[in-house]
N, CA, C and O atoms as a Tripos MOL2 file, in Angstrom:
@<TRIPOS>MOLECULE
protein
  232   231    58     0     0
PROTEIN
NO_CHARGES

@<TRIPOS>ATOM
      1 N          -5.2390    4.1750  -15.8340 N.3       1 UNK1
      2 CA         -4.3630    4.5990  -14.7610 C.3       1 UNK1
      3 C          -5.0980    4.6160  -13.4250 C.2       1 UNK1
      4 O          -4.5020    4.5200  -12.3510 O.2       1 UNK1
      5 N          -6.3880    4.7390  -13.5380 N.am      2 UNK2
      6 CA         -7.0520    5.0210  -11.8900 C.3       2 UNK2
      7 C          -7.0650    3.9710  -11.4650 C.2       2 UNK2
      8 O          -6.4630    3.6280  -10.4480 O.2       2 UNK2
      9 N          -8.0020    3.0070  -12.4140 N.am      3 UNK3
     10 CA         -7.7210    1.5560  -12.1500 C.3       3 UNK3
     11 C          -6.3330    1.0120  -11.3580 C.2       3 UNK3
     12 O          -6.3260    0.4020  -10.2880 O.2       3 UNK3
     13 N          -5.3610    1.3300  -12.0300 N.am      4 UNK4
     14 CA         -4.0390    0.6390  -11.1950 C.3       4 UNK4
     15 C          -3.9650    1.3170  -10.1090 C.2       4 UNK4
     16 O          -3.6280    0.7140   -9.0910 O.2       4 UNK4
     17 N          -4.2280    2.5820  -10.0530 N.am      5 UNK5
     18 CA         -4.2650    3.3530   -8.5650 C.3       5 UNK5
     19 C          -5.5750    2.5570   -7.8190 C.2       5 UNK5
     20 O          -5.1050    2.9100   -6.7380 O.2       5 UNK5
     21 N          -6.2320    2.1500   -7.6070 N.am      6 UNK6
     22 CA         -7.3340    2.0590   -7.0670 C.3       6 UNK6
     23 C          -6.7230    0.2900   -6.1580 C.2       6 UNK6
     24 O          -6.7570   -0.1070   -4.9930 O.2       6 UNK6
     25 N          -6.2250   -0.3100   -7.4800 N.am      7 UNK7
     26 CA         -5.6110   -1.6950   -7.1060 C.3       7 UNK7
     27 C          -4.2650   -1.7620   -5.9490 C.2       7 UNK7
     28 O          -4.0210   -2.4980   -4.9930 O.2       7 UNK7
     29 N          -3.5190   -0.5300   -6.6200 N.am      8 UNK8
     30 CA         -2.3550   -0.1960   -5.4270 C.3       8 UNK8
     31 C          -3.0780   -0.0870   -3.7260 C.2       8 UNK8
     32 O          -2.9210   -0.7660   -2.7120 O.2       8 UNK8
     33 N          -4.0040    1.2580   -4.0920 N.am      9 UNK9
     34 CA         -4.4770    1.1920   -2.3220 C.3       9 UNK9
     35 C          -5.2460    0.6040   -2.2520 C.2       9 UNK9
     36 O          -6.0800    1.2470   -1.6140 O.2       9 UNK9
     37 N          -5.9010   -0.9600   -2.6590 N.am     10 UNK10
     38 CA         -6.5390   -2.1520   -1.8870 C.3      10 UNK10
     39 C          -5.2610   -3.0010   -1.8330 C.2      10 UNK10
     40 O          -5.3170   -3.6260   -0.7740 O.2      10 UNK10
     41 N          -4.1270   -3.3090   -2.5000 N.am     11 UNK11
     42 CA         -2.9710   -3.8820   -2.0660 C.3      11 UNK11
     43 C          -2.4680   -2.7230   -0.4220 C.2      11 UNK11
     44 O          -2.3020   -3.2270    0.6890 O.2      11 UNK11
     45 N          -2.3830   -1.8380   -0.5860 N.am     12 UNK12
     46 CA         -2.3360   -1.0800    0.6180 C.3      12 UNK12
     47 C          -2.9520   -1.1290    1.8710 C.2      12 UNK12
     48 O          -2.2830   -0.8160    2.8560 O.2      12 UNK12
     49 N          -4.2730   -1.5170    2.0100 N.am     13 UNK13
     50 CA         -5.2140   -1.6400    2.6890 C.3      13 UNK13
     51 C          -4.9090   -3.4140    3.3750 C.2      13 UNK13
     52 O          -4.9360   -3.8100    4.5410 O.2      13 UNK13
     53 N          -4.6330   -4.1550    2.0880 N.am     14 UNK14
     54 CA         -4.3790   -5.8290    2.7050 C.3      14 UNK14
     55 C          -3.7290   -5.9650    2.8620 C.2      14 UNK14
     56 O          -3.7050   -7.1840    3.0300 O.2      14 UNK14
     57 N          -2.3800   -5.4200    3.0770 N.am     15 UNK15
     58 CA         -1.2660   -5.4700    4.0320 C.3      15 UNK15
     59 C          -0.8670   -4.9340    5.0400 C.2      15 UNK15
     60 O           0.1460   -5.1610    5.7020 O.2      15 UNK15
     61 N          -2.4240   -3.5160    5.2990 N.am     16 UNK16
     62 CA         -2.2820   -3.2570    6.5510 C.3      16 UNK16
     63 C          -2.6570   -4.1050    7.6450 C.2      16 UNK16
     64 O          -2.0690   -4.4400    8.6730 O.2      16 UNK16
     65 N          -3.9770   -4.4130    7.0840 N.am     17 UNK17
     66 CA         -4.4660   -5.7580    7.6800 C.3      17 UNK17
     67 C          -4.0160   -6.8980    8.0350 C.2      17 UNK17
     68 O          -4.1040   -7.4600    9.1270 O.2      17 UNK17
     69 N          -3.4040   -7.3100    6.8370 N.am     18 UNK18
     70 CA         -2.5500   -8.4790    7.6390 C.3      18 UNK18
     71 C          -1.9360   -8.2130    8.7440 C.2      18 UNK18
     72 O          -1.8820   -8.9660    9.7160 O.2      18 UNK18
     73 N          -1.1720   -6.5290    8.6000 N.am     19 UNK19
     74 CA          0.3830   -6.4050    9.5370 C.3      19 UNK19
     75 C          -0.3580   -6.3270   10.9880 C.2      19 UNK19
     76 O           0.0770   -6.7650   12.0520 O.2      19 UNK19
     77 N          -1.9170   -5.4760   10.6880 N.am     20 UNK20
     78 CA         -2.8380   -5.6580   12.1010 C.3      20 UNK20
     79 C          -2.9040   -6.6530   12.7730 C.2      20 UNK20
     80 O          -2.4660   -6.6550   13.9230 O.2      20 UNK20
     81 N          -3.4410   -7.6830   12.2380 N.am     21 UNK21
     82 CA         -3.4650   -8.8240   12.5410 C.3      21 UNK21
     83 C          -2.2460   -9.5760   13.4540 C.2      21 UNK21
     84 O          -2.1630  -10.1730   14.5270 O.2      21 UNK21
     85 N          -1.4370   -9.2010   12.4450 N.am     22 UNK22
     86 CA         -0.5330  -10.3390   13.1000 C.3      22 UNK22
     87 C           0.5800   -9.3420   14.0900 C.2      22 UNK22
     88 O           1.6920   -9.7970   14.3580 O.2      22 UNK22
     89 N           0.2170   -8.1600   14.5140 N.am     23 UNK23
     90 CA          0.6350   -7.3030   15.3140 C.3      23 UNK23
     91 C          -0.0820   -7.3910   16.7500 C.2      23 UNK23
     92 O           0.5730   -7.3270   17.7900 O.2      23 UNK23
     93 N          -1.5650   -7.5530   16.7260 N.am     24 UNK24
     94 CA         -2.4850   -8.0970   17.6610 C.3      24 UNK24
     95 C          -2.0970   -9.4450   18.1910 C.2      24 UNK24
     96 O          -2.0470   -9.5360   19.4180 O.2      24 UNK24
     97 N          -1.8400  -10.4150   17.5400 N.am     25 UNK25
     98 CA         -1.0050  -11.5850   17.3910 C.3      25 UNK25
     99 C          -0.0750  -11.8400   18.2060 C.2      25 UNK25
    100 O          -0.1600  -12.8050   18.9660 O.2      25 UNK25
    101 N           0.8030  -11.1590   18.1970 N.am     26 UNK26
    102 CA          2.2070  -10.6420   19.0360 C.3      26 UNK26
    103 C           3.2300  -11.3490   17.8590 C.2      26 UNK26
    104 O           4.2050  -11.9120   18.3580 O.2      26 UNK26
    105 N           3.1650  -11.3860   16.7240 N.am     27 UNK27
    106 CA          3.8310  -12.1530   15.7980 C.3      27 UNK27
    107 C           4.6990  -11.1620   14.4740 C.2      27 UNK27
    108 O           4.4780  -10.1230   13.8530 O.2      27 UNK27
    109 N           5.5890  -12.0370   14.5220 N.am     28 UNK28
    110 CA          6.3720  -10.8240   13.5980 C.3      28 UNK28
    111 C           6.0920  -10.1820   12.2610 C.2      28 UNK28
    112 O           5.9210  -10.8660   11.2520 O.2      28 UNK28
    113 N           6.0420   -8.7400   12.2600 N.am     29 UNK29
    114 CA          5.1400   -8.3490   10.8790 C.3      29 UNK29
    115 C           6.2930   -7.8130    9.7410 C.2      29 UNK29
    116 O           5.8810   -7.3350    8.6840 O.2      29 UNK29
    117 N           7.7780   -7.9160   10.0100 N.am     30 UNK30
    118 CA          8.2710   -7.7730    9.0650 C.3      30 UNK30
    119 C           7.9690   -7.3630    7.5000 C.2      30 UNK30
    120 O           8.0300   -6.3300    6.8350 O.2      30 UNK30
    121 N           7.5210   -9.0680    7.2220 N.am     31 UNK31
    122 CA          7.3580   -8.9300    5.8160 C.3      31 UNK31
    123 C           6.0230   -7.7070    5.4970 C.2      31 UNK31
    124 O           5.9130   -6.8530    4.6180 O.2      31 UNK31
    125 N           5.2310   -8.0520    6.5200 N.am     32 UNK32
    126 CA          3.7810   -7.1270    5.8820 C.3      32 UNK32
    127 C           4.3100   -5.5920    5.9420 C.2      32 UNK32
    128 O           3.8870   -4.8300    5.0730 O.2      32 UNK32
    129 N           4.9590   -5.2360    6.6450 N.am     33 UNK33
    130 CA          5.8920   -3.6560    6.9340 C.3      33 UNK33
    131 C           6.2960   -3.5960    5.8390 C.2      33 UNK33
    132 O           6.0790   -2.5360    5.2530 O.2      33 UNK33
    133 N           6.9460   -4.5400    5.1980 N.am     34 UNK34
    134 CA          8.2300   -4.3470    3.6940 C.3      34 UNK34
    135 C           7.0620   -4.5870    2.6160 C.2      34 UNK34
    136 O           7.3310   -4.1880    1.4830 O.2      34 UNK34
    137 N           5.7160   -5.2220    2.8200 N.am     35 UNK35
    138 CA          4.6930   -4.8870    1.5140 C.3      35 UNK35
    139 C           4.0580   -3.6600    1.5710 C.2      35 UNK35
    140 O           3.5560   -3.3140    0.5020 O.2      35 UNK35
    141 N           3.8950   -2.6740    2.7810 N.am     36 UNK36
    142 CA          3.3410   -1.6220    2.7830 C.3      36 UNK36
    143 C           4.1300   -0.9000    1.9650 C.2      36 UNK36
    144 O           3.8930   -0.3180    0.9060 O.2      36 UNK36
    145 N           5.4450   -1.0680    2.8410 N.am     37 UNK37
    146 CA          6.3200    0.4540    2.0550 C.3      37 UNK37
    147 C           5.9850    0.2280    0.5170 C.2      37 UNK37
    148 O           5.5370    1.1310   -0.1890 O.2      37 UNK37
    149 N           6.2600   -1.1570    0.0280 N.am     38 UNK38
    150 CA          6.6500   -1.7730   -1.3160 C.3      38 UNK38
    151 C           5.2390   -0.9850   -2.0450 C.2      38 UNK38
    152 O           5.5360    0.0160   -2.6970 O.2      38 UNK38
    153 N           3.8680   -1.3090   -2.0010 N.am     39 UNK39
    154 CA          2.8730   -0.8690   -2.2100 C.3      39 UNK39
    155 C           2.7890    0.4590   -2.0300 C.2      39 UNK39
    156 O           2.5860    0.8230   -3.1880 O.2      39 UNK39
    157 N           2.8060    1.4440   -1.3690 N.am     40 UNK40
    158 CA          3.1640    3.0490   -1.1160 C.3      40 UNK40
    159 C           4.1260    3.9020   -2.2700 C.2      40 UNK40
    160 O           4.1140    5.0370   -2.7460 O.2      40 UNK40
    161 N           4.9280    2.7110   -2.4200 N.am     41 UNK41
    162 CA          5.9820    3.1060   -3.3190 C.3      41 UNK41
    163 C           5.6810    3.1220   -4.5220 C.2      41 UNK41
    164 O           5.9370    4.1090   -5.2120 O.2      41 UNK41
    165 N           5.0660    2.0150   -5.0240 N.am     42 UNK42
    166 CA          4.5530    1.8810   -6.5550 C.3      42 UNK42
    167 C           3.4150    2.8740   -6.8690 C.2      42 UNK42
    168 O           3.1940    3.2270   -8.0280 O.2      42 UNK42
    169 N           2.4880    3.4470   -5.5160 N.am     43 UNK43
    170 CA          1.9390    3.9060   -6.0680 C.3      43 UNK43
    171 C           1.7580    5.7230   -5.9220 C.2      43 UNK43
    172 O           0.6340    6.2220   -5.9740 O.2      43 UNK43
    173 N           2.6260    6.3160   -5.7940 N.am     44 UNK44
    174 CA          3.4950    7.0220   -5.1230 C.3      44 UNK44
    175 C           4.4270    7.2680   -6.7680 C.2      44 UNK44
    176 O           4.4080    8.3100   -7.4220 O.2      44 UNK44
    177 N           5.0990    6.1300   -7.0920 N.am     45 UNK45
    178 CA          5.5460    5.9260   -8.6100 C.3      45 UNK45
    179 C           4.0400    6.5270   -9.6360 C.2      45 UNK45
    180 O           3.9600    7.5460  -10.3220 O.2      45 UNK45
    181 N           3.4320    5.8970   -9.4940 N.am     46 UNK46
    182 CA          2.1240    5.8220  -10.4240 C.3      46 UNK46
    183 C           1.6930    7.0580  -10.3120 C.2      46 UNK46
    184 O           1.6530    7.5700  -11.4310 O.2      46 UNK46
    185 N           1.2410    8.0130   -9.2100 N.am     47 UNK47
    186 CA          1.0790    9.3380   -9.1180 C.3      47 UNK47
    187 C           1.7130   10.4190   -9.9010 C.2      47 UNK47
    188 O           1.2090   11.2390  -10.6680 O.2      47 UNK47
    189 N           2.8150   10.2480   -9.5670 N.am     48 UNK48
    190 CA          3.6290   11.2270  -10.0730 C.3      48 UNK48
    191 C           4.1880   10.9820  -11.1510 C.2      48 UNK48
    192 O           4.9610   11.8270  -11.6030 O.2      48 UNK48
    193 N           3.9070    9.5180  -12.0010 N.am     49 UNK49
    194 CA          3.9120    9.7730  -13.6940 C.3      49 UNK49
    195 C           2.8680   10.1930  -14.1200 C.2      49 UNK49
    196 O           2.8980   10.5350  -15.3020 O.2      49 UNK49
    197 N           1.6270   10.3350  -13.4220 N.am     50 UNK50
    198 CA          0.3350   11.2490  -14.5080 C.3      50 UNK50
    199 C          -0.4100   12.2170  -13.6230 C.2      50 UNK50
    200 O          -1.1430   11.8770  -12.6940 O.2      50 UNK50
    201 N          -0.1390   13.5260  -14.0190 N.am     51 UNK51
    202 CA         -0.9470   14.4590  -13.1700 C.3      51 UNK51
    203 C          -2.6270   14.7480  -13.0410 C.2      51 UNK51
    204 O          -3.2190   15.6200  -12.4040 O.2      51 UNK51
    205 N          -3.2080   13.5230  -14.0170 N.am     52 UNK52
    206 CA         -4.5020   13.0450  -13.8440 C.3      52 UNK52
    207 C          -4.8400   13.1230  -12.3100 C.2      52 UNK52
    208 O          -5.6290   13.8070  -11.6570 O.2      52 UNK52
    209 N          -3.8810   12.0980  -11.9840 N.am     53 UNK53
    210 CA         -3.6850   11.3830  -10.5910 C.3      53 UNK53
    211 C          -4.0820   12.2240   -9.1180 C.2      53 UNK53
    212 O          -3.4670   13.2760   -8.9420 O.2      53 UNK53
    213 N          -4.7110   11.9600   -8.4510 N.am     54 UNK54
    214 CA         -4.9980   13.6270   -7.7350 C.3      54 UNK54
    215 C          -4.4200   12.6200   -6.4680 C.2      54 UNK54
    216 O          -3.2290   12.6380   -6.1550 O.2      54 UNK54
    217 N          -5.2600   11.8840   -5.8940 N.am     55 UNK55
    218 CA         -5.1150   10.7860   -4.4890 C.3      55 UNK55
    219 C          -3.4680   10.3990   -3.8650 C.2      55 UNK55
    220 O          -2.8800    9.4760   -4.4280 O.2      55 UNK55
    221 N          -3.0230   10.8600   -3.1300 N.am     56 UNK56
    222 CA         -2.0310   10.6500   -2.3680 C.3      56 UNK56
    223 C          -1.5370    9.3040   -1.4980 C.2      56 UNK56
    224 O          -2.2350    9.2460   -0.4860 O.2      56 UNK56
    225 N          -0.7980    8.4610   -1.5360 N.am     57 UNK57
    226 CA         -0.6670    7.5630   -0.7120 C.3      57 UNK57
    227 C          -0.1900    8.0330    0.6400 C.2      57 UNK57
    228 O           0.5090    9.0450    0.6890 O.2      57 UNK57
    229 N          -0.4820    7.4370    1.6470 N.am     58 UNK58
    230 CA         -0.2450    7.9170    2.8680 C.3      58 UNK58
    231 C           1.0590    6.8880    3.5140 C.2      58 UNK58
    232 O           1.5010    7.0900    4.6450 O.2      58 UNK58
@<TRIPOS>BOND
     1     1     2 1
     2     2     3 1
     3     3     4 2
     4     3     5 am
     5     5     6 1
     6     6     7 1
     7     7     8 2
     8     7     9 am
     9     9    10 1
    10    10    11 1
    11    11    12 2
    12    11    13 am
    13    13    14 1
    14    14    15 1
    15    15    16 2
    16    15    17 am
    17    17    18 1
    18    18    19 1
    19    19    20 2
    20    19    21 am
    21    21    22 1
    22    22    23 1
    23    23    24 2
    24    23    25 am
    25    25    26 1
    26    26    27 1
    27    27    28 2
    28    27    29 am
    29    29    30 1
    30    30    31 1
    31    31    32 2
    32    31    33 am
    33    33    34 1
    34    34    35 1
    35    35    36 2
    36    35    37 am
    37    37    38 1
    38    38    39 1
    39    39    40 2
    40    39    41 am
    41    41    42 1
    42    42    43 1
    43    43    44 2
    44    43    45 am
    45    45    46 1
    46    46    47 1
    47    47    48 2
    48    47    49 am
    49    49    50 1
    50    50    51 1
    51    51    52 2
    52    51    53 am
    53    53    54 1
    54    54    55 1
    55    55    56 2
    56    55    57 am
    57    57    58 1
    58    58    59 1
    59    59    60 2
    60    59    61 am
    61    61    62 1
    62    62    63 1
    63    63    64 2
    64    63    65 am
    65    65    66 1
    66    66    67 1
    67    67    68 2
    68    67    69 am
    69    69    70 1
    70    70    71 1
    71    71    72 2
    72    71    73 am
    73    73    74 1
    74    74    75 1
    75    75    76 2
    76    75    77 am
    77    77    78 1
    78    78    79 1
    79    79    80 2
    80    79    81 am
    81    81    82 1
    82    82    83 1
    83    83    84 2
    84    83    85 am
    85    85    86 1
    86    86    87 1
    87    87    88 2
    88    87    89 am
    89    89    90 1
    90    90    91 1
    91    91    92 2
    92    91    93 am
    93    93    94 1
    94    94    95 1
    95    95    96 2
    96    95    97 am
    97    97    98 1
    98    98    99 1
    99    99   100 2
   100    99   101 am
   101   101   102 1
   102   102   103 1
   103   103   104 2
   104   103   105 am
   105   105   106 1
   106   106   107 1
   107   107   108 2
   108   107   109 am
   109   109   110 1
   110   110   111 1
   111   111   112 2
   112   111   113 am
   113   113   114 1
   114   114   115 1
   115   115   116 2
   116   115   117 am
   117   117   118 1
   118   118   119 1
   119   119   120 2
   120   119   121 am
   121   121   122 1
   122   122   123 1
   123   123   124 2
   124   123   125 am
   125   125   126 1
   126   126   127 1
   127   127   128 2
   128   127   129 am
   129   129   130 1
   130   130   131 1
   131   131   132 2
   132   131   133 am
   133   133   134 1
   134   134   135 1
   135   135   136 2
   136   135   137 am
   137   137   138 1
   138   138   139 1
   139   139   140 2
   140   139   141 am
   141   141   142 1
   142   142   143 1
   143   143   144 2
   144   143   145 am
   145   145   146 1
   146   146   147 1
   147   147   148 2
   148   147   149 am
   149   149   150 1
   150   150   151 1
   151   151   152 2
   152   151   153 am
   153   153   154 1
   154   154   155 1
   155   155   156 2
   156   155   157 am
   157   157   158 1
   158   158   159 1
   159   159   160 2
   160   159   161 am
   161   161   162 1
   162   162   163 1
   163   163   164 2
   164   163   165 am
   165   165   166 1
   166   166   167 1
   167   167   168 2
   168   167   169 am
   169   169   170 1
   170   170   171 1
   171   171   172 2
   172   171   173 am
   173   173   174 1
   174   174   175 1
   175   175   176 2
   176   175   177 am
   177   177   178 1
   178   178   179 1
   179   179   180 2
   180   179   181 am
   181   181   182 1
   182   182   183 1
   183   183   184 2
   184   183   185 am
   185   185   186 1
   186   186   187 1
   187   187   188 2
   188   187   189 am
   189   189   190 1
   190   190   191 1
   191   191   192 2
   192   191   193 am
   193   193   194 1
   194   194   195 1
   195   195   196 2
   196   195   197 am
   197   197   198 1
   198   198   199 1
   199   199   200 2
   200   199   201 am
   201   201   202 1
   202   202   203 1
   203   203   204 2
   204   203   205 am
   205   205   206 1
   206   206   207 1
   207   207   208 2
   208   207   209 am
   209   209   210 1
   210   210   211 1
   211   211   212 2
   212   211   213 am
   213   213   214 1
   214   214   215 1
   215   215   216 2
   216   215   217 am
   217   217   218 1
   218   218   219 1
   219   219   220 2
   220   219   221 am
   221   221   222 1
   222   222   223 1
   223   223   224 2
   224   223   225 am
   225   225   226 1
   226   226   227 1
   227   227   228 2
   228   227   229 am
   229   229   230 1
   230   230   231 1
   231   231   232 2
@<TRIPOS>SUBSTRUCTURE
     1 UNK1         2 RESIDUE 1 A UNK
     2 UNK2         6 RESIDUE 1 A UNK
     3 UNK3        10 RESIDUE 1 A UNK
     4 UNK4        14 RESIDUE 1 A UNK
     5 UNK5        18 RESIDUE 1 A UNK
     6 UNK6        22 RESIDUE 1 A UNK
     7 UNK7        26 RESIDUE 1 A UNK
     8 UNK8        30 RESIDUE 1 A UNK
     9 UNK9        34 RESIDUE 1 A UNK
    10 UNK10       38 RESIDUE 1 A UNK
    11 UNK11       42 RESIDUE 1 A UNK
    12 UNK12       46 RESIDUE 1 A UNK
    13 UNK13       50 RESIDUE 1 A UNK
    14 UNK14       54 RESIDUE 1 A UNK
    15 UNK15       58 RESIDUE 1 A UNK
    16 UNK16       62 RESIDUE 1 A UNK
    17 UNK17       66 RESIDUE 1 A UNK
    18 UNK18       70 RESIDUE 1 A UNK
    19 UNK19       74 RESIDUE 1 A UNK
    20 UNK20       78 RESIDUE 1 A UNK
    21 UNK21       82 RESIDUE 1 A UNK
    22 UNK22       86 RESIDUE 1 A UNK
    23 UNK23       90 RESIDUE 1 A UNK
    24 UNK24       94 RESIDUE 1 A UNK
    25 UNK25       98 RESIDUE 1 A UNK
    26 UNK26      102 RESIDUE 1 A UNK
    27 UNK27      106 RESIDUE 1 A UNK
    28 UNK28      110 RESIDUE 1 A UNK
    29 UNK29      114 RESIDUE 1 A UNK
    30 UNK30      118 RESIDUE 1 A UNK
    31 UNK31      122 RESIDUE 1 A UNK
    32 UNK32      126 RESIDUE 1 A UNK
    33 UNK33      130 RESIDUE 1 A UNK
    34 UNK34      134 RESIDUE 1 A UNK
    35 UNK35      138 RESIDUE 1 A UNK
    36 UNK36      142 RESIDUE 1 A UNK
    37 UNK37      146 RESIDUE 1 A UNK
    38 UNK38      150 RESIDUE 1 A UNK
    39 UNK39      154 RESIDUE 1 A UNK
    40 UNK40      158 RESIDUE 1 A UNK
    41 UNK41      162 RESIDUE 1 A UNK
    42 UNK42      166 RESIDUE 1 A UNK
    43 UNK43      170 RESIDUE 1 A UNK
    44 UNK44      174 RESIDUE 1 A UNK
    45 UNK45      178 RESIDUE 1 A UNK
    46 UNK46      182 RESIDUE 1 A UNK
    47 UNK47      186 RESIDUE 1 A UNK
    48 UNK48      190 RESIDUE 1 A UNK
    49 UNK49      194 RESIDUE 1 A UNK
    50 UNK50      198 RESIDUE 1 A UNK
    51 UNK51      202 RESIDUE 1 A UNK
    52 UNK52      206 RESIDUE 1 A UNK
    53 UNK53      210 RESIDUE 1 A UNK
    54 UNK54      214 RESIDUE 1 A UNK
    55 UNK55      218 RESIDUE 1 A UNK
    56 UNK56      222 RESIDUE 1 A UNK
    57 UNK57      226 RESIDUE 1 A UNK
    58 UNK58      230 RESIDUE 1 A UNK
């Protein structure tokens, strides 16, 4: 389970980046906005099926 948590917030992290990027850019970040939430969400899901889980998505 940490494992998949750990994978969620580096999927979290590379779609902030991208959305940085291409926000600096002046270019539309749509999609990278709709992978954050998407990523936040799953793991956000993943949290709160095991109270192992301590780390919060932001």
């Amino acid at each position: 389970m940490q494992q998949k948590q750990r994978y969620n917030e580096r999927k979290i992290r590379e779609w902030k980046r991208r959305r940085d990027v291409k926000e600096a850019a002046g270019l539309d970040t749509t999609k990278e906005k709709a992978k954050v939430r998407e990523w936040n969400k799953r793991n956000k899901e993943l949290i709160s099926s095991d109270p192992r889980l301590k780390r919060k998505s932001k």
